[in-house]
N, C-alpha and C positions, 0 to 999 in steps of 0.2 A: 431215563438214566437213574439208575439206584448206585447208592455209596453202600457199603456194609461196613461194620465193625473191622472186617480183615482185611478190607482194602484200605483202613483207613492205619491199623497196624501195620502193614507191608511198609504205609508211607513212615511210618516212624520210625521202624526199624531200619530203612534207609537213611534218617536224620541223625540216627542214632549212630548210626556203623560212619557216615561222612562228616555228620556236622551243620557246618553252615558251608563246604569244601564238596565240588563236584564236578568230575570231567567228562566228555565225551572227545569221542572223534568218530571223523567221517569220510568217505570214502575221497579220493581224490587223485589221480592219476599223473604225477609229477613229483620231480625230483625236490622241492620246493616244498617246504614246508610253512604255515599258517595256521596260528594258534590265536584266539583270539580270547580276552579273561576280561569275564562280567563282575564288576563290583557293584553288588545289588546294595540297594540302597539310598544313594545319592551323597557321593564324596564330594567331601570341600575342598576343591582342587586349590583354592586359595591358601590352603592351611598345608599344602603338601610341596605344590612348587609354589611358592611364598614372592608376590610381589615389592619385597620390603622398602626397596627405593621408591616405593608410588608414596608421595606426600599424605594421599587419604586415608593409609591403610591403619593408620594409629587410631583415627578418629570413630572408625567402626567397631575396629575388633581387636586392640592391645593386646587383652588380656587371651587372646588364641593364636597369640604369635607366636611357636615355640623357642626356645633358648638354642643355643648352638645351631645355628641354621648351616648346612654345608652349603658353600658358593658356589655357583653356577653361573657366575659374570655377571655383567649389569645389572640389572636391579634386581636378580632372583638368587632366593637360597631355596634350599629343598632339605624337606623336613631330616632332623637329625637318626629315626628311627628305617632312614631308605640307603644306609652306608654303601650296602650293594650295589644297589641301582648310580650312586655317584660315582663307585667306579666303572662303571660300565659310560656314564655320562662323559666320565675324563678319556675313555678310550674311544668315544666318537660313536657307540653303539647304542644310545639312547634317545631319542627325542622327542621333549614334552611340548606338546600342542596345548596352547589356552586361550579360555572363552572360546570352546568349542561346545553347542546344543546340539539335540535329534531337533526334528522339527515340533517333538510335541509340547507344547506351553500350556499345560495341566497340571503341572508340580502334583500328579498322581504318580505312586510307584507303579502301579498294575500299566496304567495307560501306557506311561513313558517308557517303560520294559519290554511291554508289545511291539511300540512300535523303533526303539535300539534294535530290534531281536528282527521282526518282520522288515525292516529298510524302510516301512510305507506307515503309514498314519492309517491306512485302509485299504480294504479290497484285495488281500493278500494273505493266505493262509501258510506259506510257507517261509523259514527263514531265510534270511539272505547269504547267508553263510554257505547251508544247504543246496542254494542256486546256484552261487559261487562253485562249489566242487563241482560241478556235473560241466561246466564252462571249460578249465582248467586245459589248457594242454597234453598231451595224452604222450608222455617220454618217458613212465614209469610205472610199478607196480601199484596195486590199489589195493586198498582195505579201508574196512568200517568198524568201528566198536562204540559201544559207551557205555558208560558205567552207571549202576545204578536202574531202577525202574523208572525214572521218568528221563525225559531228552530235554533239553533245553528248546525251546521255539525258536532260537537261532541255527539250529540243525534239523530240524522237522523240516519235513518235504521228502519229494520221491527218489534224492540219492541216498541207497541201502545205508544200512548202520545196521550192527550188532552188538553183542553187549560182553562185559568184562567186567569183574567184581574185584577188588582188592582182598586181600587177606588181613584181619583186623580192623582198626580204625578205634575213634574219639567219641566221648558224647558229645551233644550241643551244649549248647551257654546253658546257663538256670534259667535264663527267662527269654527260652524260645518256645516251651511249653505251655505258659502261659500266656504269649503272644498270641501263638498257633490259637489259644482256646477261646481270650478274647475277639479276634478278627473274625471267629466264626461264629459267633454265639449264638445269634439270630439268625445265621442259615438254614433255612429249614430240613435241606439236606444236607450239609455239610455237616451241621455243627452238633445232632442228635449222636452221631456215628463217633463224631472226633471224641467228645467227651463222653461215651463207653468205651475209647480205645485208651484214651488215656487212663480212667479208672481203672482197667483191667490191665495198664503195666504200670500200675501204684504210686501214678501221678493223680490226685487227688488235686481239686481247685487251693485246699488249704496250705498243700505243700509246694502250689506253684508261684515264687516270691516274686519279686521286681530284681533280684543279685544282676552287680554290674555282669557282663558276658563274660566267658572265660575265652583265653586263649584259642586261635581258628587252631587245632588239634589239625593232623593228619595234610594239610595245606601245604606242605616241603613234599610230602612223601606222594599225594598225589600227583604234586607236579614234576618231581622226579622222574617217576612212574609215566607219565606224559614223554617227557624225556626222550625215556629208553625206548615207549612204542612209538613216537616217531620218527627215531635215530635208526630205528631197524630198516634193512634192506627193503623187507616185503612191507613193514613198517605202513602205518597210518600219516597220512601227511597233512591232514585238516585234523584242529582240533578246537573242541573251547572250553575253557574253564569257567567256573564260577565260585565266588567268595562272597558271602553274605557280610552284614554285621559292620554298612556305612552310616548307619540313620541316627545322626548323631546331633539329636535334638537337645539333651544332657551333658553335660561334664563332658566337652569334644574334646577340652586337649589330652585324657585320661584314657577316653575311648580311641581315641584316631590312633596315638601311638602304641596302646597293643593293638590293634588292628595291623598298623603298616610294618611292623617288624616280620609277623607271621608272611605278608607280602611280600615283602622284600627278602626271604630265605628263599619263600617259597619259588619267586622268580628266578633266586640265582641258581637254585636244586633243579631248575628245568634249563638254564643256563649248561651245567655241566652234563646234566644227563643227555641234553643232544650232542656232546662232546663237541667231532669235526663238520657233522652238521649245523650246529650254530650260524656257519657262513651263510645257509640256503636258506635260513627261517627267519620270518618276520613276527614280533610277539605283540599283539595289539590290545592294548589296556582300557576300556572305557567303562562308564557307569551311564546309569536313566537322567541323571541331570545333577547339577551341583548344588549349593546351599547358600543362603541369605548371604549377604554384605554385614551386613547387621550380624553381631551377636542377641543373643535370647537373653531373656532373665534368667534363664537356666544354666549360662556358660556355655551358651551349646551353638546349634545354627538351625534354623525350618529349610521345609521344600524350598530350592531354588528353581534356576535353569542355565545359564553356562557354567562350564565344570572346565580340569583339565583332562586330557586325552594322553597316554605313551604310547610311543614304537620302540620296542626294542628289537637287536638284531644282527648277528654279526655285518651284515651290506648295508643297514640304516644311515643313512646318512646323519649323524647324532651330534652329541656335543653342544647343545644350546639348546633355546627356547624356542619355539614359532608359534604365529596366529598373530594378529592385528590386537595389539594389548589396548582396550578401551581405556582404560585409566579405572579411578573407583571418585571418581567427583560424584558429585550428587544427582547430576544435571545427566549425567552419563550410563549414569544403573537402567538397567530395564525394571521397569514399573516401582520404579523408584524405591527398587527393594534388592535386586540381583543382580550380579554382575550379568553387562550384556554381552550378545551373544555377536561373534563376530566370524566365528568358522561353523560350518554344519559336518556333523559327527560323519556323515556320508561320502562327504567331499574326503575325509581322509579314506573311509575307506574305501571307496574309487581308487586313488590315489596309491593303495598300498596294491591293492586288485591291479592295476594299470601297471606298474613298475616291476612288484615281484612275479607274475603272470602272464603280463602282457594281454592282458584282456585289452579290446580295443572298446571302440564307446558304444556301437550296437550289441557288444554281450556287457557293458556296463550299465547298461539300458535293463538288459532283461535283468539285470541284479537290485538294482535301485529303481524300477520303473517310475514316470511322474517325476523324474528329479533332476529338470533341465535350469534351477538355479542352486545346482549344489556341483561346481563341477569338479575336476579330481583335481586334486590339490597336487602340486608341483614336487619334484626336487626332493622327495624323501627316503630315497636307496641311493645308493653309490652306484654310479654304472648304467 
Protein backbone atom coordinates (compact mmCIF):
# COMPACT_ATOMS: atom_id res chain seq x y z
CA UNK A 1 0.00 0.00 0.00
CA UNK A 2 1.52 3.50 -0.94
CA UNK A 3 -0.20 6.91 0.19
CA UNK A 4 1.08 9.77 -2.06
CA UNK A 5 1.00 13.48 -1.58
CA UNK A 6 -2.44 13.70 -3.86
CA UNK A 7 -4.14 11.14 -2.07
CA UNK A 8 -3.42 12.72 0.87
CA UNK A 9 -4.64 16.24 -0.71
CA UNK A 10 -7.89 14.72 -2.13
CA UNK A 11 -8.28 13.83 1.80
CA UNK A 12 -8.25 17.51 2.74
CA UNK A 13 -9.73 18.93 0.18
CA UNK A 14 -12.74 16.78 1.30
CA UNK A 15 -12.14 18.16 5.00
CA UNK A 16 -11.98 21.35 3.59
CA UNK A 17 -15.21 21.37 1.35
CA UNK A 18 -17.31 19.39 4.72
CA UNK A 19 -15.66 19.95 7.80
CA UNK A 20 -15.80 17.96 10.57
CA UNK A 21 -19.91 17.23 8.66
CA UNK A 22 -20.49 14.08 6.39
CA UNK A 23 -23.17 12.13 4.86
CA UNK A 24 -23.83 9.08 2.96
CA UNK A 25 -26.76 7.07 1.95
CA UNK A 26 -27.45 3.56 1.01
CA UNK A 27 -29.43 1.73 -0.96
CA UNK A 28 -32.62 0.21 0.71
CA UNK A 29 -35.84 -0.93 -0.76
CA UNK A 30 -38.68 0.48 1.39
CA UNK A 31 -40.91 3.09 2.05
CA UNK A 32 -39.21 3.62 5.63
CA UNK A 33 -36.79 5.63 6.02
CA UNK A 34 -33.38 5.20 8.62
CA UNK A 35 -30.88 7.64 9.16
CA UNK A 36 -28.52 7.15 11.58
CA UNK A 37 -25.84 10.27 13.02
CA UNK A 38 -22.21 9.51 14.33
CA UNK A 39 -20.97 11.78 16.97
CA UNK A 40 -17.30 11.01 16.74
CA UNK A 41 -15.72 11.66 19.54
CA UNK A 42 -17.24 10.63 22.65
CA UNK A 43 -20.21 12.85 24.08
CA UNK A 44 -20.98 13.64 27.57
CA UNK A 45 -24.36 12.49 27.46
CA UNK A 46 -24.41 13.53 31.24
CA UNK A 47 -23.97 17.11 30.33
CA UNK A 48 -26.77 16.96 27.37
CA UNK A 49 -29.63 14.99 29.05
CA UNK A 50 -28.51 16.15 32.58
CA UNK A 51 -29.38 13.93 35.56
CA UNK A 52 -29.93 17.03 37.88
CA UNK A 53 -32.24 15.43 40.50
CA UNK A 54 -29.42 12.49 41.25
CA UNK A 55 -28.02 13.70 44.69
CA UNK A 56 -24.28 12.82 43.37
CA UNK A 57 -24.35 14.83 40.40
CA UNK A 58 -22.91 18.20 42.25
CA UNK A 59 -20.23 16.28 44.00
CA UNK A 60 -18.57 15.27 40.57
CA UNK A 61 -19.19 17.86 38.24
CA UNK A 62 -21.04 21.34 39.42
CA UNK A 63 -19.15 23.41 37.59
CA UNK A 64 -20.47 21.43 34.00
CA UNK A 65 -23.85 21.62 34.83
CA UNK A 66 -25.19 24.09 32.43
CA UNK A 67 -27.59 27.05 33.40
CA UNK A 68 -31.11 27.18 32.15
CA UNK A 69 -31.55 23.33 31.77
CA UNK A 70 -34.96 22.78 29.76
CA UNK A 71 -37.27 20.22 31.63
CA UNK A 72 -37.90 17.05 30.58
CA UNK A 73 -39.85 15.58 33.97
CA UNK A 74 -38.25 13.96 36.72
CA UNK A 75 -35.00 14.33 37.43
CA UNK A 76 -33.79 15.26 33.79
CA UNK A 77 -33.15 18.66 32.08
CA UNK A 78 -31.63 18.83 28.55
CA UNK A 79 -29.06 21.13 27.70
CA UNK A 80 -30.29 24.63 27.05
CA UNK A 81 -28.27 24.82 23.43
CA UNK A 82 -30.97 21.48 22.07
CA UNK A 83 -34.28 24.04 22.08
CA UNK A 84 -35.21 22.11 18.88
CA UNK A 85 -34.94 18.76 19.85
CA UNK A 86 -37.25 19.95 23.29
CA UNK A 87 -39.72 20.58 21.15
CA UNK A 88 -39.79 17.62 19.29
CA UNK A 89 -39.44 15.94 23.00
CA UNK A 90 -42.85 17.95 24.11
CA UNK A 91 -44.47 16.44 20.85
CA UNK A 92 -43.61 12.85 21.84
CA UNK A 93 -41.11 12.46 18.77
CA UNK A 94 -37.97 12.26 20.73
CA UNK A 95 -36.33 9.70 22.92
CA UNK A 96 -33.29 9.91 24.93
CA UNK A 97 -31.92 6.41 26.02
CA UNK A 98 -29.03 6.62 28.96
CA UNK A 99 -26.25 4.59 30.15
CA UNK A 100 -26.21 3.12 26.90
CA UNK A 101 -22.37 1.40 25.85
CA UNK A 102 -21.11 -0.68 22.41
CA UNK A 103 -19.63 -3.49 24.03
CA UNK A 104 -16.09 -2.10 23.63
CA UNK A 105 -14.28 -1.02 27.17
CA UNK A 106 -11.13 0.56 25.49
CA UNK A 107 -12.09 4.34 25.95
CA UNK A 108 -9.99 4.18 22.30
CA UNK A 109 -11.68 6.29 19.76
CA UNK A 110 -10.33 4.14 16.61
CA UNK A 111 -11.42 0.70 18.63
CA UNK A 112 -14.74 1.99 19.97
CA UNK A 113 -15.77 3.58 16.25
CA UNK A 114 -15.06 0.13 14.59
CA UNK A 115 -16.81 -1.49 16.55
CA UNK A 116 -20.37 1.23 16.82
CA UNK A 117 -19.90 1.14 13.06
CA UNK A 118 -19.10 -2.92 12.40
CA UNK A 119 -22.03 -4.11 15.37
CA UNK A 120 -19.18 -6.66 16.46
CA UNK A 121 -15.92 -6.21 18.39
CA UNK A 122 -14.57 -8.72 15.51
CA UNK A 123 -14.51 -10.96 12.63
CA UNK A 124 -16.65 -8.49 10.57
CA UNK A 125 -15.71 -6.42 7.79
CA UNK A 126 -18.73 -4.80 6.90
CA UNK A 127 -21.14 -2.26 8.59
CA UNK A 128 -24.16 -3.10 10.05
CA UNK A 129 -26.09 -0.44 8.77
CA UNK A 130 -24.96 -1.71 5.25
CA UNK A 131 -26.37 -5.29 6.40
CA UNK A 132 -29.36 -3.83 7.63
CA UNK A 133 -30.33 -2.32 3.96
CA UNK A 134 -29.86 -5.37 1.92
CA UNK A 135 -32.46 -7.15 4.94
CA UNK A 136 -35.12 -4.48 4.57
CA UNK A 137 -38.42 -5.39 2.93
CA UNK A 138 -38.73 -4.93 -0.65
CA UNK A 139 -42.30 -2.34 -1.16
CA UNK A 140 -40.31 0.39 -2.77
CA UNK A 141 -37.81 2.14 -5.00
CA UNK A 142 -34.07 1.85 -4.09
CA UNK A 143 -31.01 4.05 -4.53
CA UNK A 144 -27.54 4.59 -3.18
CA UNK A 145 -25.33 7.76 -2.80
CA UNK A 146 -22.68 9.21 -0.72
CA UNK A 147 -21.02 11.93 -0.33
CA UNK A 148 -17.57 12.52 -0.29
CA UNK A 149 -14.41 10.17 -1.07
CA UNK A 150 -14.39 8.16 1.81
CA UNK A 151 -17.76 5.90 3.17
CA UNK A 152 -18.26 5.71 6.71
CA UNK A 153 -17.57 1.62 7.84
CA UNK A 154 -21.04 1.75 8.98
CA UNK A 155 -22.24 1.57 5.23
CA UNK A 156 -19.19 -0.46 3.67
CA UNK A 157 -20.30 -3.80 2.57
CA UNK A 158 -21.70 -5.30 -0.57
CA UNK A 159 -25.10 -3.17 -0.68
CA UNK A 160 -24.06 -0.56 -3.88
CA UNK A 161 -23.70 3.11 -2.84
CA UNK A 162 -22.71 5.94 -5.10
CA UNK A 163 -21.68 9.10 -4.66
CA UNK A 164 -22.96 12.80 -4.61
CA UNK A 165 -20.97 16.10 -3.88
CA UNK A 166 -22.63 19.30 -2.58
CA UNK A 167 -21.94 22.54 -4.15
CA UNK A 168 -19.87 24.74 -1.78
CA UNK A 169 -19.27 24.13 1.78
CA UNK A 170 -17.05 25.29 5.15
CA UNK A 171 -13.50 24.94 6.38
CA UNK A 172 -12.63 22.86 9.34
CA UNK A 173 -11.78 24.28 12.98
CA UNK A 174 -8.02 25.82 13.27
CA UNK A 175 -6.90 22.96 15.07
CA UNK A 176 -7.92 19.95 13.02
CA UNK A 177 -4.72 20.50 10.90
CA UNK A 178 -2.84 20.15 13.48
CA UNK A 179 -4.52 17.39 14.99
CA UNK A 180 -4.50 15.51 11.67
CA UNK A 181 -0.47 16.18 11.80
CA UNK A 182 0.07 15.32 15.31
CA UNK A 183 -1.77 11.90 15.25
CA UNK A 184 0.37 10.98 12.33
CA UNK A 185 3.66 11.96 12.94
CA UNK A 186 5.44 8.90 13.34
CA UNK A 187 3.47 7.05 10.58
CA UNK A 188 5.89 6.04 8.50
CA UNK A 189 3.44 5.99 5.82
CA UNK A 190 0.95 8.20 6.65
CA UNK A 191 2.63 10.93 8.20
CA UNK A 192 5.60 11.61 5.28
CA UNK A 193 2.70 12.24 2.76
CA UNK A 194 0.29 14.29 5.19
CA UNK A 195 2.93 16.73 6.11
CA UNK A 196 3.95 17.52 2.22
CA UNK A 197 0.18 17.88 1.55
CA UNK A 198 -0.22 20.23 4.24
CA UNK A 199 3.04 22.29 3.32
CA UNK A 200 1.95 22.47 -0.31
CA UNK A 201 -1.72 24.06 0.78
CA UNK A 202 0.20 26.65 3.18
CA UNK A 203 -0.43 24.95 6.39
CA UNK A 204 2.95 24.94 7.70
CA UNK A 205 3.42 23.21 11.32
CA UNK A 206 4.01 27.00 12.68
CA UNK A 207 0.81 28.20 11.39
CA UNK A 208 -1.09 25.15 12.81
CA UNK A 209 -2.25 26.66 16.60
CA UNK A 210 -4.23 24.86 19.27
CA UNK A 211 -7.54 27.86 18.41
CA UNK A 212 -10.75 26.65 20.17
CA UNK A 213 -12.90 24.77 17.01
CA UNK A 214 -14.90 26.95 14.98
CA UNK A 215 -18.45 26.36 14.42
CA UNK A 216 -19.59 22.61 12.53
CA UNK A 217 -20.12 24.97 9.18
CA UNK A 218 -22.30 23.40 6.57
CA UNK A 219 -24.01 20.61 9.26
CA UNK A 220 -27.98 22.23 8.70
CA UNK A 221 -27.27 22.28 4.92
CA UNK A 222 -25.98 18.67 4.85
CA UNK A 223 -28.72 17.55 6.76
CA UNK A 224 -31.25 19.43 4.82
CA UNK A 225 -29.77 18.02 1.76
CA UNK A 226 -30.31 14.57 3.59
CA UNK A 227 -33.74 15.59 3.75
CA UNK A 228 -34.70 16.28 0.41
CA UNK A 229 -32.75 12.90 -0.89
CA UNK A 230 -34.78 10.87 1.21
CA UNK A 231 -38.17 12.59 1.06
CA UNK A 232 -37.82 11.98 -2.81
CA UNK A 233 -40.10 9.33 -4.34
CA UNK A 234 -37.19 7.33 -6.10
CA UNK A 235 -35.39 8.95 -3.14
CA UNK A 236 -32.48 7.04 -0.81
CA UNK A 237 -34.09 5.64 2.18
CA UNK A 238 -30.89 4.64 4.51
CA UNK A 239 -28.75 7.18 5.39
CA UNK A 240 -25.84 8.25 7.95
CA UNK A 241 -24.47 11.22 9.11
CA UNK A 242 -21.47 12.17 10.82
CA UNK A 243 -20.25 15.25 13.18
CA UNK A 244 -16.99 15.36 14.52
CA UNK A 245 -15.69 17.72 17.25
CA UNK A 246 -17.11 15.66 20.88
CA UNK A 247 -13.63 15.19 22.57
CA UNK A 248 -14.01 17.44 24.97
CA UNK A 249 -11.21 17.10 27.28
CA UNK A 250 -10.89 21.25 27.78
CA UNK A 251 -13.11 23.94 28.64
CA UNK A 252 -16.57 21.35 27.98
CA UNK A 253 -19.16 23.58 28.85
CA UNK A 254 -17.59 26.12 26.06
CA UNK A 255 -17.01 23.36 23.55
CA UNK A 256 -20.22 21.22 24.12
CA UNK A 257 -22.53 24.27 23.54
CA UNK A 258 -21.16 25.30 20.07
CA UNK A 259 -21.05 22.05 19.24
CA UNK A 260 -24.92 21.12 20.26
CA UNK A 261 -26.48 24.21 18.77
CA UNK A 262 -24.96 23.33 15.09
CA UNK A 263 -26.81 19.84 16.29
CA UNK A 264 -29.66 20.69 17.12
CA UNK A 265 -30.45 23.06 13.71
CA UNK A 266 -28.80 20.67 12.05
CA UNK A 267 -31.44 18.00 13.14
CA UNK A 268 -34.32 20.05 12.86
CA UNK A 269 -33.08 21.25 8.85
CA UNK A 270 -33.41 17.21 8.31
CA UNK A 271 -36.71 17.50 10.48
CA UNK A 272 -38.37 19.75 7.78
CA UNK A 273 -36.56 18.62 4.79
CA UNK A 274 -38.29 15.23 5.09
CA UNK A 275 -41.50 17.27 5.36
CA UNK A 276 -44.56 14.38 5.27
CA UNK A 277 -42.10 11.79 5.43
CA UNK A 278 -41.03 12.50 8.79
CA UNK A 279 -43.86 10.05 9.94
CA UNK A 280 -41.92 6.98 8.09
CA UNK A 281 -38.23 7.83 9.50
CA UNK A 282 -36.47 6.93 12.45
CA UNK A 283 -33.40 9.30 13.25
CA UNK A 284 -30.84 7.40 15.41
CA UNK A 285 -28.17 9.62 17.34
CA UNK A 286 -25.15 7.71 18.97
CA UNK A 287 -21.49 8.26 19.72
CA UNK A 288 -18.19 5.50 20.56
CA UNK A 289 -18.68 6.03 24.14
CA UNK A 290 -19.27 8.76 26.87
CA UNK A 291 -16.89 10.72 29.29
CA UNK A 292 -15.71 10.59 32.92
CA UNK A 293 -18.06 11.25 35.99
CA UNK A 294 -15.31 13.04 37.19
CA UNK A 295 -14.52 16.49 35.75
CA UNK A 296 -10.52 17.12 34.82
CA UNK A 297 -8.29 19.74 36.01
CA UNK A 298 -8.96 21.06 32.77
CA UNK A 299 -12.90 21.73 33.01
CA UNK A 300 -13.37 19.31 30.81
CA UNK A 301 -14.19 15.28 30.89
CA UNK A 302 -11.50 12.05 29.60
CA UNK A 303 -12.47 8.71 27.68
CA UNK A 304 -15.42 7.13 29.36
CA UNK A 305 -18.00 4.46 28.52
CA UNK A 306 -21.75 4.73 28.92
CA UNK A 307 -23.15 7.78 27.10
CA UNK A 308 -26.57 8.86 25.98
CA UNK A 309 -28.33 7.46 22.77
CA UNK A 310 -31.61 9.62 20.69
CA UNK A 311 -34.49 8.41 18.57
CA UNK A 312 -35.97 10.80 16.85
CA UNK A 313 -39.10 10.44 14.71
CA UNK A 314 -42.37 11.29 13.59
CA UNK A 315 -43.72 7.21 15.06
CA UNK A 316 -40.96 7.30 17.97
CA UNK A 317 -42.58 6.54 20.74
CA UNK A 318 -40.80 9.90 22.51
CA UNK A 319 -41.42 12.29 25.30
CA UNK A 320 -39.32 10.95 28.25
CA UNK A 321 -36.18 9.29 29.25
CA UNK A 322 -35.37 5.40 29.06
CA UNK A 323 -32.51 2.91 30.25
CA UNK A 324 -32.10 1.63 33.82
CA UNK A 325 -30.63 5.13 35.32
CA UNK A 326 -27.68 3.52 37.71
CA UNK A 327 -27.40 6.55 39.78
CA UNK A 328 -23.69 8.36 40.05
CA UNK A 329 -22.79 7.07 43.76
CA UNK A 330 -19.45 5.99 44.03
CA UNK A 331 -20.04 2.51 44.77
CA UNK A 332 -21.99 2.46 41.30
CA UNK A 333 -19.63 3.95 38.54
CA UNK A 334 -17.83 1.41 36.38
CA UNK A 335 -14.21 1.28 37.30
CA UNK A 336 -14.88 3.70 39.64
CA UNK A 337 -14.43 6.44 37.13
CA UNK A 338 -17.74 6.21 34.50
CA UNK A 339 -20.91 6.20 34.65
CA UNK A 340 -22.14 2.43 34.13
CA UNK A 341 -23.45 0.87 31.55
CA UNK A 342 -26.76 -0.57 31.74
CA UNK A 343 -28.27 -0.69 27.96
CA UNK A 344 -25.99 -2.12 25.04
CA UNK A 345 -26.06 0.48 21.91
CA UNK A 346 -27.21 -2.83 19.81
CA UNK A 347 -30.18 -3.62 21.84
CA UNK A 348 -31.47 -0.26 20.69
CA UNK A 349 -30.73 -0.75 17.48
CA UNK A 350 -32.32 -4.21 17.04
CA UNK A 351 -34.95 -2.50 18.56
CA UNK A 352 -35.38 0.32 16.08
CA UNK A 353 -34.46 -2.51 13.17
CA UNK A 354 -37.37 -4.90 14.65
CA UNK A 355 -40.15 -2.22 15.04
CA UNK A 356 -39.63 0.23 11.99
CA UNK A 357 -38.72 -2.84 9.64
CA UNK A 358 -39.91 -5.51 10.97
CA UNK A 359 -36.87 -7.55 10.76
CA UNK A 360 -37.42 -10.73 12.81
CA UNK A 361 -34.43 -12.08 15.12
CA UNK A 362 -32.79 -14.51 12.35
CA UNK A 363 -32.22 -11.39 10.03
CA UNK A 364 -31.30 -9.50 13.41
CA UNK A 365 -28.75 -12.14 13.80
CA UNK A 366 -27.24 -11.68 10.57
CA UNK A 367 -27.11 -7.86 11.53
CA UNK A 368 -25.67 -8.01 15.00
CA UNK A 369 -24.17 -11.57 14.86
CA UNK A 370 -22.71 -12.98 18.47
CA UNK A 371 -25.08 -10.70 20.18
CA UNK A 372 -27.51 -13.06 22.07
CA UNK A 373 -27.22 -10.76 25.45
CA UNK A 374 -27.96 -7.68 23.76
CA UNK A 375 -31.65 -8.26 22.89
CA UNK A 376 -34.00 -5.62 21.16
CA UNK A 377 -35.00 -3.27 23.28
CA UNK A 378 -38.95 -2.87 23.61
CA UNK A 379 -41.61 -0.35 22.96
CA UNK A 380 -39.87 2.38 20.93
CA UNK A 381 -42.24 3.22 17.81
CA UNK A 382 -45.82 3.86 18.15
CA UNK A 383 -47.78 1.14 16.56
Amino acid sequence: MRLTRRTALLGLASAVMLGRASLAVAAAPTARRLIVVLLRGGLDGLAVVVPRGDPDLAGWRAPLVPEGLLDLGGIWGLHPGLAGLHGLYAAGELLAVQAVASPDRSRSHFAAQDTLELGAAHGISSGWLNRAAALVPDDGPERALAVGPAMPLLLRGPTPTGSWQPAGGSPPPADFYATLRTLYRDDPLVGPALARALDERGLAAAALGGADPAPHGGFAALCAAAGRLLAAPAGARIAALELGGWDTHVNQPARLAAALRPLDEGLMALRRGLGDTWRETAVLVVTEFGRTVRMNGAHGTDHGTATLALLLGGNVAGGRVSGDWPGLRRSRLFENRDLQPTADVRSLAKGVLAQHFGLDGAALDRVFPASPLAPPLPALLRG
